[in-house]
C-alpha positions as protocol buffer text, in pm:
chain_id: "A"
residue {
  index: 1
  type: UNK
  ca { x: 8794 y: -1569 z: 25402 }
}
residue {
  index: 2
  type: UNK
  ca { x: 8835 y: -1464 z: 25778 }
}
residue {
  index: 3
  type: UNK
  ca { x: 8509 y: -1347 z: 25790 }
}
residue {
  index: 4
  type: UNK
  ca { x: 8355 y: -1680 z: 25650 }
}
residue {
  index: 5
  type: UNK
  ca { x: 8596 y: -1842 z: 25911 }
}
residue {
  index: 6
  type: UNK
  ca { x: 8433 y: -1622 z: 26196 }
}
residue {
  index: 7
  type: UNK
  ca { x: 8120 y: -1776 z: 26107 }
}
residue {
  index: 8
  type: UNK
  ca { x: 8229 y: -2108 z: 26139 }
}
residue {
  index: 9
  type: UNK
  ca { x: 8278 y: -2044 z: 26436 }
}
residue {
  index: 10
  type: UNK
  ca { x: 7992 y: -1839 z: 26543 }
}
residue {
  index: 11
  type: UNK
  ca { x: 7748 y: -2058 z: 26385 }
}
residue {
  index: 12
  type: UNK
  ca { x: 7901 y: -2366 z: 26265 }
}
residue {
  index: 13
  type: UNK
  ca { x: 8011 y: -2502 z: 25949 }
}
residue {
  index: 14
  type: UNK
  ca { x: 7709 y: -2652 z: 25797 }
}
residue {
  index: 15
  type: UNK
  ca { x: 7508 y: -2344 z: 25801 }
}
residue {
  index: 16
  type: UNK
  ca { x: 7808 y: -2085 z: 25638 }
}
residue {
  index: 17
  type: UNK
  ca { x: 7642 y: -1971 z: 25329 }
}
residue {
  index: 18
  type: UNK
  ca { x: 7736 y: -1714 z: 25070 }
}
residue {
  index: 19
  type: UNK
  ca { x: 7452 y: -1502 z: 25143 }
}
residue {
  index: 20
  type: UNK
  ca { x: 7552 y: -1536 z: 25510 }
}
residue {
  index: 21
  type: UNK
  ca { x: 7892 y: -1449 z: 25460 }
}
residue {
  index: 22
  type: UNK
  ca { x: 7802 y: -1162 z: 25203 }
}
residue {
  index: 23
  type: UNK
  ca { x: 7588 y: -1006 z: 25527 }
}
residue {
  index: 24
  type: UNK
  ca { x: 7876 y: -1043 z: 25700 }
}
residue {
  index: 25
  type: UNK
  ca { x: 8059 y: -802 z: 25485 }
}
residue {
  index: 26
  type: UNK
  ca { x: 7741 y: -561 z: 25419 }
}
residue {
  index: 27
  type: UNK
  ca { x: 7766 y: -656 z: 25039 }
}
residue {
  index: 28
  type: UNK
  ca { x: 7567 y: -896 z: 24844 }
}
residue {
  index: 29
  type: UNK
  ca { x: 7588 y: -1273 z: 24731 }
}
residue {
  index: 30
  type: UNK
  ca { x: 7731 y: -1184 z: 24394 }
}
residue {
  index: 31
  type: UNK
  ca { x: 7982 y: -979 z: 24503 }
}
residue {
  index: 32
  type: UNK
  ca { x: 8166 y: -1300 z: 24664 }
}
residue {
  index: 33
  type: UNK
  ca { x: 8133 y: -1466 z: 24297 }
}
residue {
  index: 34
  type: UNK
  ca { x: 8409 y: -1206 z: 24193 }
}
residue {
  index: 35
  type: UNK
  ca { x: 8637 y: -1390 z: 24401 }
}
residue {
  index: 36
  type: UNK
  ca { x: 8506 y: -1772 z: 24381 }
}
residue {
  index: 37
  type: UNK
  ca { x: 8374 y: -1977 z: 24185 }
}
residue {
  index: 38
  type: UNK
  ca { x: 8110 y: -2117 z: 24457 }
}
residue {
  index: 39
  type: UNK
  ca { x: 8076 y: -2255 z: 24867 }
}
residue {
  index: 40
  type: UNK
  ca { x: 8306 y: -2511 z: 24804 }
}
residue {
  index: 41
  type: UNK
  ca { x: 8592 y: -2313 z: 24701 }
}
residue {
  index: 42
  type: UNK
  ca { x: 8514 y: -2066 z: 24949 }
}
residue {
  index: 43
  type: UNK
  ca { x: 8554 y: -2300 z: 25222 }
}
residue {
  index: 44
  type: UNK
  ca { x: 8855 y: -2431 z: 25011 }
}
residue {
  index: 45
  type: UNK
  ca { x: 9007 y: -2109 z: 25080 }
}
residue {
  index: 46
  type: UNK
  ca { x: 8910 y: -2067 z: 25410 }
}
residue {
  index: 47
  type: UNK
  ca { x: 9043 y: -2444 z: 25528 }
}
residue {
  index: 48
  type: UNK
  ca { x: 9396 y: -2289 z: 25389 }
}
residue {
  index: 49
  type: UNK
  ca { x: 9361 y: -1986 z: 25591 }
}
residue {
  index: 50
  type: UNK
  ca { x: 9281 y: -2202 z: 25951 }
}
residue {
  index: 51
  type: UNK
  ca { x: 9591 y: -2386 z: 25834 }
}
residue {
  index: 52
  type: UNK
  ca { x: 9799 y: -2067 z: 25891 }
}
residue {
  index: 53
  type: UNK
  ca { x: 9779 y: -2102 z: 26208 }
}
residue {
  index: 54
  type: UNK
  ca { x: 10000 y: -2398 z: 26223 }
}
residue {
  index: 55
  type: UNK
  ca { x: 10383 y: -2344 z: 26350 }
}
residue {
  index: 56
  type: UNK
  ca { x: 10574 y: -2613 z: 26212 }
}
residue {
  index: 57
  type: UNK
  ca { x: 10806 y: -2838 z: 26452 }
}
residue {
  index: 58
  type: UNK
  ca { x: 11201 y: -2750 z: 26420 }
}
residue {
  index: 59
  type: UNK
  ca { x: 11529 y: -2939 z: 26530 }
}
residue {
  index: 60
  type: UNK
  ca { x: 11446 y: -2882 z: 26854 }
}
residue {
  index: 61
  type: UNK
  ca { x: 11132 y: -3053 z: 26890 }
}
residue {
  index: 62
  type: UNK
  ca { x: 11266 y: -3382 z: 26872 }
}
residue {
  index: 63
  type: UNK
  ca { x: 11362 y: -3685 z: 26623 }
}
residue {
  index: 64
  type: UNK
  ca { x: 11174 y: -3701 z: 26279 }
}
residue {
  index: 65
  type: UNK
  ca { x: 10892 y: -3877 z: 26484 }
}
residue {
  index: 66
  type: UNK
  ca { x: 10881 y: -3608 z: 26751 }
}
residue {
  index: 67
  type: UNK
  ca { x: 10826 y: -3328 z: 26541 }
}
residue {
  index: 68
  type: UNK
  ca { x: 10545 y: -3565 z: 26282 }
}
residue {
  index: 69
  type: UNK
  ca { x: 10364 y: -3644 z: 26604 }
}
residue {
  index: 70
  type: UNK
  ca { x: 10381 y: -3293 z: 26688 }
}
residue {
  index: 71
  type: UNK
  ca { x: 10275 y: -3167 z: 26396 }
}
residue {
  index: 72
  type: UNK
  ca { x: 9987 y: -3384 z: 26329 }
}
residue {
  index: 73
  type: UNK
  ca { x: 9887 y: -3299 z: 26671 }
}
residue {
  index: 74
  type: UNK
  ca { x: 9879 y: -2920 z: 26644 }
}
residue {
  index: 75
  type: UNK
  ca { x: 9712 y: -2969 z: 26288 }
}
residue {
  index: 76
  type: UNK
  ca { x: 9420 y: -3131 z: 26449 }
}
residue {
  index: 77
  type: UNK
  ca { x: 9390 y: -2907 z: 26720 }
}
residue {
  index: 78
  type: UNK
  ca { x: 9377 y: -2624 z: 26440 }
}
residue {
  index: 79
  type: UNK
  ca { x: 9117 y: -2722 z: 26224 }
}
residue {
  index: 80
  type: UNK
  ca { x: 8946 y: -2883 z: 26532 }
}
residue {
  index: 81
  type: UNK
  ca { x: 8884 y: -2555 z: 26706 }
}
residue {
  index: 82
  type: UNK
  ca { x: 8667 y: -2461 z: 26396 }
}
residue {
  index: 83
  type: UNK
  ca { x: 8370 y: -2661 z: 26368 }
}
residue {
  index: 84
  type: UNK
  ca { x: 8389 y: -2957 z: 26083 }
}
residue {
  index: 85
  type: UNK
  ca { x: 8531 y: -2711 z: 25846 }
}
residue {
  index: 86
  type: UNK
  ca { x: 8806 y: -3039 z: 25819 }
}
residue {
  index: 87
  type: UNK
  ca { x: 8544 y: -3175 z: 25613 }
}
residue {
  index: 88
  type: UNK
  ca { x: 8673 y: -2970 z: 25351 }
}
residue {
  index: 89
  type: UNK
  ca { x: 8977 y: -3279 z: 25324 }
}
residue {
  index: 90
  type: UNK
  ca { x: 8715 y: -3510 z: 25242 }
}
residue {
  index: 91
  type: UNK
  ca { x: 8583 y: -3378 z: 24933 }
}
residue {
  index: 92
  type: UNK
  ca { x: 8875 y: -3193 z: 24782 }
}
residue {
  index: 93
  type: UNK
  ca { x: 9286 y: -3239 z: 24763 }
}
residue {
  index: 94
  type: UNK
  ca { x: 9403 y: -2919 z: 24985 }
}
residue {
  index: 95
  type: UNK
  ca { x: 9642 y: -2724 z: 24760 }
}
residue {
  index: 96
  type: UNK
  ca { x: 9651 y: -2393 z: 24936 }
}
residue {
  index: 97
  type: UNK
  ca { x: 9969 y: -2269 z: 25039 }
}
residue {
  index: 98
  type: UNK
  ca { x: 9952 y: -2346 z: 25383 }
}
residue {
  index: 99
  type: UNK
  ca { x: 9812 y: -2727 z: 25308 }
}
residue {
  index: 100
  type: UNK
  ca { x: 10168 y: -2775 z: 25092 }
}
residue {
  index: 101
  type: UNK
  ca { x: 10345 y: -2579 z: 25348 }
}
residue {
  index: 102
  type: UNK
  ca { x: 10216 y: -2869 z: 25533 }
}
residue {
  index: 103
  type: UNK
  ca { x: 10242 y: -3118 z: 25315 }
}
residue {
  index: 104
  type: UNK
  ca { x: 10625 y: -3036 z: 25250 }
}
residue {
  index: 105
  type: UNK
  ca { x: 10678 y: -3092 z: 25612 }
}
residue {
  index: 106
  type: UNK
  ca { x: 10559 y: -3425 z: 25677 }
}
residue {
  index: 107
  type: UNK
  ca { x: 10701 y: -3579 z: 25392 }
}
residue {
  index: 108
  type: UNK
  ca { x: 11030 y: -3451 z: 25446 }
}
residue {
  index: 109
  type: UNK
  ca { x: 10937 y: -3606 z: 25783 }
}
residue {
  index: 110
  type: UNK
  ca { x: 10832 y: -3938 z: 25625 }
}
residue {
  index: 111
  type: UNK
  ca { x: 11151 y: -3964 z: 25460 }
}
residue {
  index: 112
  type: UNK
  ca { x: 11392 y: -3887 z: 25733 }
}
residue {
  index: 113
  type: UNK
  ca { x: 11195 y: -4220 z: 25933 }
}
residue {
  index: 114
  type: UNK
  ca { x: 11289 y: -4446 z: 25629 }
}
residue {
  index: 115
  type: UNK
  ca { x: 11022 y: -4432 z: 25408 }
}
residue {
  index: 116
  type: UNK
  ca { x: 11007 y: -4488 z: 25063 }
}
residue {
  index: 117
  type: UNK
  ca { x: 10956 y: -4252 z: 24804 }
}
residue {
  index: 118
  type: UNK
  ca { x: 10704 y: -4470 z: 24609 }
}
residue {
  index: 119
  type: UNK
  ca { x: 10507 y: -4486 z: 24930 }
}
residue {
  index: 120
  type: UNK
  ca { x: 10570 y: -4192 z: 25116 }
}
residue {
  index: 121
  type: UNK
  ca { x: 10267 y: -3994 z: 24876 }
}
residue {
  index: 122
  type: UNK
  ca { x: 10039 y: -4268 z: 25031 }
}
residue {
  index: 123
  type: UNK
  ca { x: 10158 y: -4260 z: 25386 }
}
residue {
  index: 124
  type: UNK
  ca { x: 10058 y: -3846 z: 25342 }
}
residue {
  index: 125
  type: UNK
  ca { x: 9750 y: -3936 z: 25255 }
}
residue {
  index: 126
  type: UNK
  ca { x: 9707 y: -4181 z: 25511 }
}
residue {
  index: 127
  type: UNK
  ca { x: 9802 y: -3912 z: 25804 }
}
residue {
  index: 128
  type: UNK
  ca { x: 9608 y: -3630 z: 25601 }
}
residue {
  index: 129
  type: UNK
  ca { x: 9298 y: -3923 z: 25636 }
}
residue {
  index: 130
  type: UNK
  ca { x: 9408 y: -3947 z: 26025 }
}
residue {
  index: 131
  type: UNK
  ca { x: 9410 y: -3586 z: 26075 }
}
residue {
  index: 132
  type: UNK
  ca { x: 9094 y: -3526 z: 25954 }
}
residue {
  index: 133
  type: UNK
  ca { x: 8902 y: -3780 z: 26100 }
}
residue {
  index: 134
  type: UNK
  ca { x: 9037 y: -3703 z: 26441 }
}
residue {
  index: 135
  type: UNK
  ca { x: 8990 y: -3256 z: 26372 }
}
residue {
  index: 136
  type: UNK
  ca { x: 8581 y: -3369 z: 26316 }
}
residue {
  index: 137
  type: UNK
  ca { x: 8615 y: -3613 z: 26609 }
}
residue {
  index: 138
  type: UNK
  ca { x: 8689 y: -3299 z: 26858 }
}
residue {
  index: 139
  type: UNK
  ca { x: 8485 y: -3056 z: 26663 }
}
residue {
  index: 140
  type: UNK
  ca { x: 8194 y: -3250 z: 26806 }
}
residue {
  index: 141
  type: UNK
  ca { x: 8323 y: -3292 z: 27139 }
}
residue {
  index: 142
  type: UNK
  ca { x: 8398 y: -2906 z: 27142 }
}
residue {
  index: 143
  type: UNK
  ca { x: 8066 y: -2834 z: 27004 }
}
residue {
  index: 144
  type: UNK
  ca { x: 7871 y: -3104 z: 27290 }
}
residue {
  index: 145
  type: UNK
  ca { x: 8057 y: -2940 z: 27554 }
}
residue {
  index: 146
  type: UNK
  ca { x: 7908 y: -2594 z: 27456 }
}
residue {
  index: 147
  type: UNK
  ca { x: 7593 y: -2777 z: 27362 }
}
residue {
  index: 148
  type: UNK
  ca { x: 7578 y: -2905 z: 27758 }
}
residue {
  index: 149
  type: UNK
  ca { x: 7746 y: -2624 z: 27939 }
}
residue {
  index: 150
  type: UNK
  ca { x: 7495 y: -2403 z: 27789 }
}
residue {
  index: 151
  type: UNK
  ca { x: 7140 y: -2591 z: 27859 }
}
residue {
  index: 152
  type: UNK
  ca { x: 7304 y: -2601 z: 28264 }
}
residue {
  index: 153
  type: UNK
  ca { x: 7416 y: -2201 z: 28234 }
}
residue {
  index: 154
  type: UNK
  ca { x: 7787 y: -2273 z: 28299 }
}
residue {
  index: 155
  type: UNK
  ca { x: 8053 y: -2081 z: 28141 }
}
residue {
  index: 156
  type: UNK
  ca { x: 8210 y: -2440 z: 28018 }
}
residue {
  index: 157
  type: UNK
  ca { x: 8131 y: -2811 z: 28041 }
}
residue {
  index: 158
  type: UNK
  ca { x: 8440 y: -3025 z: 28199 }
}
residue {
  index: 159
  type: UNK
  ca { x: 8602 y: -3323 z: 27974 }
}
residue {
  index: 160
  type: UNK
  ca { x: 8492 y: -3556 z: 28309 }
}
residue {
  index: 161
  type: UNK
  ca { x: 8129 y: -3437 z: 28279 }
}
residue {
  index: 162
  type: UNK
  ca { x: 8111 y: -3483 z: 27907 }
}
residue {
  index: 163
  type: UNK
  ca { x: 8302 y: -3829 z: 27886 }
}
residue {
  index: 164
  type: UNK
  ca { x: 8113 y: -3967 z: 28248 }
}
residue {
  index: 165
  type: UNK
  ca { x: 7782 y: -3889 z: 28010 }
}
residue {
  index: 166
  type: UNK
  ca { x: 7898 y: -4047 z: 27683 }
}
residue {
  index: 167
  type: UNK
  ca { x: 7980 y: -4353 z: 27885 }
}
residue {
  index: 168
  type: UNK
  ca { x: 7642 y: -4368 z: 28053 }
}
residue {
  index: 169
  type: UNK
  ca { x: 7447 y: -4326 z: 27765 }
}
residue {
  index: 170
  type: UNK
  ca { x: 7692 y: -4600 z: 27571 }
}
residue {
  index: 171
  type: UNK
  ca { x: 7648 y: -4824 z: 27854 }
}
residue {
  index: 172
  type: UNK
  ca { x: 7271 y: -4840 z: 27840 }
}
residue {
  index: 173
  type: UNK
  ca { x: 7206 y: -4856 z: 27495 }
}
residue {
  index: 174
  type: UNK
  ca { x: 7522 y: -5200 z: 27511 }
}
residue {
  index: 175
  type: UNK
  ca { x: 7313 y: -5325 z: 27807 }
}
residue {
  index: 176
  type: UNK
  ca { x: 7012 y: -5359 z: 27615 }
}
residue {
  index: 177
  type: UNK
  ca { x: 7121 y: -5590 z: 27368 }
}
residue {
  index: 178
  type: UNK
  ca { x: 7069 y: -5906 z: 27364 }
}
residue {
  index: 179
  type: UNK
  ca { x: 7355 y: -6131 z: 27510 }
}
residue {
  index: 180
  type: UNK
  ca { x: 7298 y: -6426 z: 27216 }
}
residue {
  index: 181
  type: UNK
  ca { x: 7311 y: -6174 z: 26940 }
}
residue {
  index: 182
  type: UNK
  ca { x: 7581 y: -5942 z: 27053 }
}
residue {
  index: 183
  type: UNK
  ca { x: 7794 y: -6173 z: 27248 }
}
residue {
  index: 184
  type: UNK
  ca { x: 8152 y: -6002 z: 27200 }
}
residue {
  index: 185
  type: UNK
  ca { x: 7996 y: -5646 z: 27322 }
}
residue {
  index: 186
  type: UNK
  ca { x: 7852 y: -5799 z: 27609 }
}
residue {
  index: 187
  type: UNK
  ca { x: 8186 y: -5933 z: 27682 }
}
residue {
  index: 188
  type: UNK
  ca { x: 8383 y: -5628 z: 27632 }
}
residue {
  index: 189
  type: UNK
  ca { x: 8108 y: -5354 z: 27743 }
}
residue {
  index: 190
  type: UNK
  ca { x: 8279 y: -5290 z: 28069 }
}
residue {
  index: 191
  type: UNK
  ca { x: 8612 y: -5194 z: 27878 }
}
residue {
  index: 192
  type: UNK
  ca { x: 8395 y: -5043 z: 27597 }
}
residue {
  index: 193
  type: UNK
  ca { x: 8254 y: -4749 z: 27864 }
}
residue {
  index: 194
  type: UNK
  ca { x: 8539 y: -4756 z: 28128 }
}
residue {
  index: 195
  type: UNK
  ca { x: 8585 y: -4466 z: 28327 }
}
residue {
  index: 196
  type: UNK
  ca { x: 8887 y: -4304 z: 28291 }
}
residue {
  index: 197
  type: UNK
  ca { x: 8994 y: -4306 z: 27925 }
}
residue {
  index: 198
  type: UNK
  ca { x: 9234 y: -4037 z: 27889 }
}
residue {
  index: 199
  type: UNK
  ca { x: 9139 y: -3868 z: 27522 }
}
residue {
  index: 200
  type: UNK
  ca { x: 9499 y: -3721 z: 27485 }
}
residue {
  index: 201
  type: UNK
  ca { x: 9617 y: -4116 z: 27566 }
}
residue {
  index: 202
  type: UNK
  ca { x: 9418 y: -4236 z: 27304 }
}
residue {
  index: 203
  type: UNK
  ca { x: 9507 y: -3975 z: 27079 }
}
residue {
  index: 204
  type: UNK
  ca { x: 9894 y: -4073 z: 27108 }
}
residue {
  index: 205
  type: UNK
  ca { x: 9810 y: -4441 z: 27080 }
}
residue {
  index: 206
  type: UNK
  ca { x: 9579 y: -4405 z: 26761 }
}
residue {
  index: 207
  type: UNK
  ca { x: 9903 y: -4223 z: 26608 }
}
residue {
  index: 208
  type: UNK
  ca { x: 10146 y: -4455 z: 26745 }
}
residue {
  index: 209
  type: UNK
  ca { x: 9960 y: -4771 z: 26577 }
}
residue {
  index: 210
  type: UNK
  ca { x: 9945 y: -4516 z: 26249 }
}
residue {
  index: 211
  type: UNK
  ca { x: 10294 y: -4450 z: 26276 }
}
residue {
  index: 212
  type: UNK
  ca { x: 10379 y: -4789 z: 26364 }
}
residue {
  index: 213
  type: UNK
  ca { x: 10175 y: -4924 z: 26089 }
}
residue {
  index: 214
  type: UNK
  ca { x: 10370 y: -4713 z: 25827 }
}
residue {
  index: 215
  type: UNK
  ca { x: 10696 y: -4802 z: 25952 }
}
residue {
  index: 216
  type: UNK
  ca { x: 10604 y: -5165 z: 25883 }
}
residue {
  index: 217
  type: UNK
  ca { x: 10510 y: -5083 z: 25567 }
}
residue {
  index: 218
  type: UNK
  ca { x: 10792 y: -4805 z: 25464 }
}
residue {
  index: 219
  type: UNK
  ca { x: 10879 y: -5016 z: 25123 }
}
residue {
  index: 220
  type: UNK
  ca { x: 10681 y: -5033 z: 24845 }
}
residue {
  index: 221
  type: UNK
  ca { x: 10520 y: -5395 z: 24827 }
}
């Protein structure tokens, strides 16, 4: 599992294979079969593993919300650092030990903020949906920063280069549509690729309208 979970991040998710990971550990593809059944439990296994890495919030992080914000936070971060291996919560309920270690945590979180237990499986599922989306979100903008940092021969691309880019190139392609067909992007383009946008700011408002959302919602209908 660590060694698959090296690759990931030596050569990305998508192009982990068995045989690659077998070469890895100077043994052959079968070998790995002892252990697994095929790729996708193999990267089943090694989702649970990145997961480790998560420290779960305490007392003295905060209120229930604190520590959920927290921890939803420093989940993404995890599984963000290693390619779109959160892909892995697309396809497949996480039942590793570290996934329910996780799991555990924000429910008992859910709970203490008022929600219901009829709904609080479905408000899990909701973050889990959150999280994952948002891990593959800054998988990509990790992996365009090294894309771009290394075609100029810098050590690193900054955030401001990489987001002063995206907004260029989003800004031409919404200024070449037509103003009659697309007349609510032509009115909003200017917001649309605003400098400035602060990605941890946006981060903490996407939650907040999650958060907020469940909240609203914490009773069974």
């Amino acid at each position: 599992m660590a060694a698959a979970l090296s690759l990931i991040d030596e050569v990305g998710y998508g192009a982990v294979t068995m045989r690659r990971v077998a070469q890895a550990l100077d043994t052959g593809p079968a070998s790995l079969y002892v252990y697994v059944a095929d790729r996708d439990q193999l990267m089943a296994e090694v989702h649970d593993l990145a997961l480790a890495g998560v420290d779960l919030p305490g007392p003295a992080d905060g209120d229930w919300r604190a520590r959920l914000e927290l921890l939803v936070g420093r989940v993404i971060t995890t599984l963000g650092s290693h390619d779109d291996l959160a892909l892995v919560a697309l396809t497949r309920v996480p039942t590793g030990p570290h996934a329910l270690r996780i799991l555990e945590a924000t429910m008992t979180l859910l709970r203490a903020g008022g929600v219901d237990d009829k709904v609080c499986p479905w408000a899990a599922d909701l973050l889990d949906q959150y999280v994952t989306s948002s891990a593959l979100e800054l998988a990509a903008r990790l992996r365009d920063q090294r894309a771009v940092a290394a075609a100029e021969g810098e050590a690193e691309a900054t955030e401001e280069a990489m987001s002063e880019a995206a907004r260029s190139e989003l800004d031409a392609v919404y200024g070449d549509l037509p103003a009659d067909t697309y007349p609510t992007i032509h009115a909003l383009r200017s917001a649309m690729t605003t400098a400035g946008r602060d990605n941890n700011a946006y981060a903490t408002w996407k939650l907040s309208v999650v958060i907020d959302g469940l909240l609203s919602h914490r009773q069974p209908l």
